[in-house]
N, C-alpha and C positions, 0 to 999 in steps of 0.2 A: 840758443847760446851760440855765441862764435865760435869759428874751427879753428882746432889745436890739435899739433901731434904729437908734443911733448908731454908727460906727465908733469912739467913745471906748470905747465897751465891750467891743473888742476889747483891748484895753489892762487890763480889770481884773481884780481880784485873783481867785484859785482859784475862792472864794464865787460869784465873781458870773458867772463865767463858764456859758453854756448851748451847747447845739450843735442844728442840723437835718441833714434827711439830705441828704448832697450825692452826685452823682454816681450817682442811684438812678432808680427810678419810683416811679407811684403805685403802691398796694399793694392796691387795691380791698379786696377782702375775703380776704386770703390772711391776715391775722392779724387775728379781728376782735375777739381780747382785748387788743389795745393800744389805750390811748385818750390823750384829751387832758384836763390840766387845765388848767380856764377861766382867763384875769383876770376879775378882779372889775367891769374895763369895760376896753372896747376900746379896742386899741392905735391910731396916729395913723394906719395906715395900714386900719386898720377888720378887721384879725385878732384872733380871741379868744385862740387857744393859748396858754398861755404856756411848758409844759412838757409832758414826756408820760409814761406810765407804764403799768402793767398788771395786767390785773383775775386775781388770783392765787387767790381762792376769788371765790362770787358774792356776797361786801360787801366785799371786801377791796381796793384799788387801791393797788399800788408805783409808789413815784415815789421822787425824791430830796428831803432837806431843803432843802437849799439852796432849793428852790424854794416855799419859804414864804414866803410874804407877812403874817403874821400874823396871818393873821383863822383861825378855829375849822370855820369853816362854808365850805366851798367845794363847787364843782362840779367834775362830767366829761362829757364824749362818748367817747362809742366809735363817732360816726357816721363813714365814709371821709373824707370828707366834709364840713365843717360850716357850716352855715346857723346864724347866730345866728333868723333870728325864726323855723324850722322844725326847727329841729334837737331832738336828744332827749339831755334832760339829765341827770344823777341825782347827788343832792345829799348829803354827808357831811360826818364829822369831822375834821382833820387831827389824827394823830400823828406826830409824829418823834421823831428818836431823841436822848432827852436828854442824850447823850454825844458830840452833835455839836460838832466843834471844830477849822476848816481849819488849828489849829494841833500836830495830830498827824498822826506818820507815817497811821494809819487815823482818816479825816475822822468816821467814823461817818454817813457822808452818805446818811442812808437814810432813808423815811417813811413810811406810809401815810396813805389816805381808806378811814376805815371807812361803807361807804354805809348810810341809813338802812332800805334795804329792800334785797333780792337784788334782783342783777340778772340778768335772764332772756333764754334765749336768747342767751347766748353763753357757751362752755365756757371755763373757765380756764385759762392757761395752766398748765404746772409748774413748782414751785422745784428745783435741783440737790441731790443728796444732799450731805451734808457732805465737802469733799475731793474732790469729783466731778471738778473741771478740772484737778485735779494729775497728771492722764493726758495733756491733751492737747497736741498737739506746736506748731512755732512754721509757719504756713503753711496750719491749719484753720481752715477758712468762717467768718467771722464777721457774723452777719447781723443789721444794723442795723434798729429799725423806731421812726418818731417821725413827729411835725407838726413838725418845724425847719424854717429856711429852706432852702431848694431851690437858692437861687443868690444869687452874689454880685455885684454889678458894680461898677466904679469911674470916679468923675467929679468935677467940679470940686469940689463939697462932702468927698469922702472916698467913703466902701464904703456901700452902701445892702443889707442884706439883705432877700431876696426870699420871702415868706410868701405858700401858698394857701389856711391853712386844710385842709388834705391832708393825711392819711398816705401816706407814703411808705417804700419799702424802699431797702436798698442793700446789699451784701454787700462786707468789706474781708477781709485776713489775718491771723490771730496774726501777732506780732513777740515779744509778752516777757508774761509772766507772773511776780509777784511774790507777796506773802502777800496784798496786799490787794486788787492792780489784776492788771485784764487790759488790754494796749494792741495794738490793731490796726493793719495801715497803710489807709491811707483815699488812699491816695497814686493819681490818676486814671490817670500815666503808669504804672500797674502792672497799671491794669487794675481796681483799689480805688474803692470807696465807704467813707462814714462819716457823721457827725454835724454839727452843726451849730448854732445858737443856735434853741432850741425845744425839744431830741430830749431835754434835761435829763431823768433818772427815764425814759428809756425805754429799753425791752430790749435786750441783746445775747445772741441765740441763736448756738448751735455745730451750722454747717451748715442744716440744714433741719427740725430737732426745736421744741418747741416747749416746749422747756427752757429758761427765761430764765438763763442762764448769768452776768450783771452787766448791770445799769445804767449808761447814760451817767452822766456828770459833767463831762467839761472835755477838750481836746484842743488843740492848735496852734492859735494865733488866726484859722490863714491857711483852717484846716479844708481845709487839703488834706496833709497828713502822716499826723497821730495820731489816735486816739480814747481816750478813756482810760475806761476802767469801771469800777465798784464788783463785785468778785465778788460774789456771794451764797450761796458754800457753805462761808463763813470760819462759825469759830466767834463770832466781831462781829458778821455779819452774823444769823448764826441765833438769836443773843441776844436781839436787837431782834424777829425778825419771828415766833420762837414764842409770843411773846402774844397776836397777830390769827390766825396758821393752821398748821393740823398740819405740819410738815415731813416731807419724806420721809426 
């Protein structure tokens, strides 16, 4: 989901909605193919993240549309991490997917940053074969990984979401699988983690692989219920990303 500091922006429409990882830890280096894209300047509270994603060949970075800003030229990190004056950037093109449109059943909510050189040193994750999730049952691992906000709290102003600049993991459940979406529960009293406003365009793995099985996009505003994801082994989804890399 896209980044917001206001509690109004729990309130807005599909589009605008983003998530981080709640109810998780840091992730040090246990997925160091997920990374963050930049804002173009930093947020009021002095965090860059504004969404996250994953380096799927070494120029290729997935993320969600929604989290375009319009400009052509943006950044990433893939540091744990991130230091704006020491941090390690690597600069691309944004594509999305020109069939985007939160006014269909399938948003087409998908993008990439083709970067201008390889990035090295760190292996890519994998895409799912086409139909790949159509096996899996409601109650398997689902494992979150983004820079979202971390925590919530509330006070006289309204909900202040809590950003480190951190990757983070969390691991929630299947609940429901549909043609487009996978939703997990992210529900704390279950023992669940999930997403949150940040984790936007970043992975959901099945279990402990390192098969990005769908992307965040949007969830309960309370982000303590749902997460909702974009599959990636739809035929939508495969349309869009056989132009930037081989599919399995």
């Amino acid at each position: 989901m896209k980044r917001f500091l206001a509690v109004a922006a729990a309130a807005a429409a599909f589009a605008g909605t983003a998530a981080a990882i709640t109810n998780g830890g840091p992730d040090g280096n246990a997925h160091p193919w997920v990374g963050a894209l930049l804002a173009q300047q930093a947020f009021s509270d002095g965090t860059w993240e504004e969404c996250s994603g994953t380096l799927i060949s070494p120029t290729v970075f997935l993320t969600a549309e929604h989290c375009d800003e319009g400009v052509s030229r943006v950044a990433v990190t893939f540091d744990s991490a991130y230091d704006a004056a020491t941090g390690t950037e690597y600069w691309g093109t944004w594509h999305g997917d020109p069939l985007y449109s939160q006014a269909n059943g399938d948003p087409h909510d998908i993008a990439v940053v083709v970067f201008d050189k390889p990035v090295k040193g760190i292996t890519p994750a994998r895409l799912p074969a086409e139909g790949a999730l159509d096996a899996i049952q409601p109650g398997a691992v689902i494992t979150s990984v983004g820079y979202g906000a971390q925590s919530v709290t509330s006070g006289a102003g309204g909900k202040t979401f809590h950003y480190e600049d951190v990757r983070y993991v969390a691991t929630g459940s299947l609940t429901t699988l549909t043609q487009t979406w996978l939703k997990a529960s992210q529900n704390a009293s279950h023992g669940d983690g999930g997403t949150c406003y940040g984790d936007s365009g970043g992975p959901n793995f099945v279990g402990d692989t390192n098969v990005v099985a769908a992307t965040t996009i949007t969830g309960a505003t309370s982000f303590r219920s749902t997460n909702v994801d974009y599959r990636l082994d739809t035929p939508s989804a495969r349309t869009f990303l056989k132009d930037y890399v081989t599919l399995p």
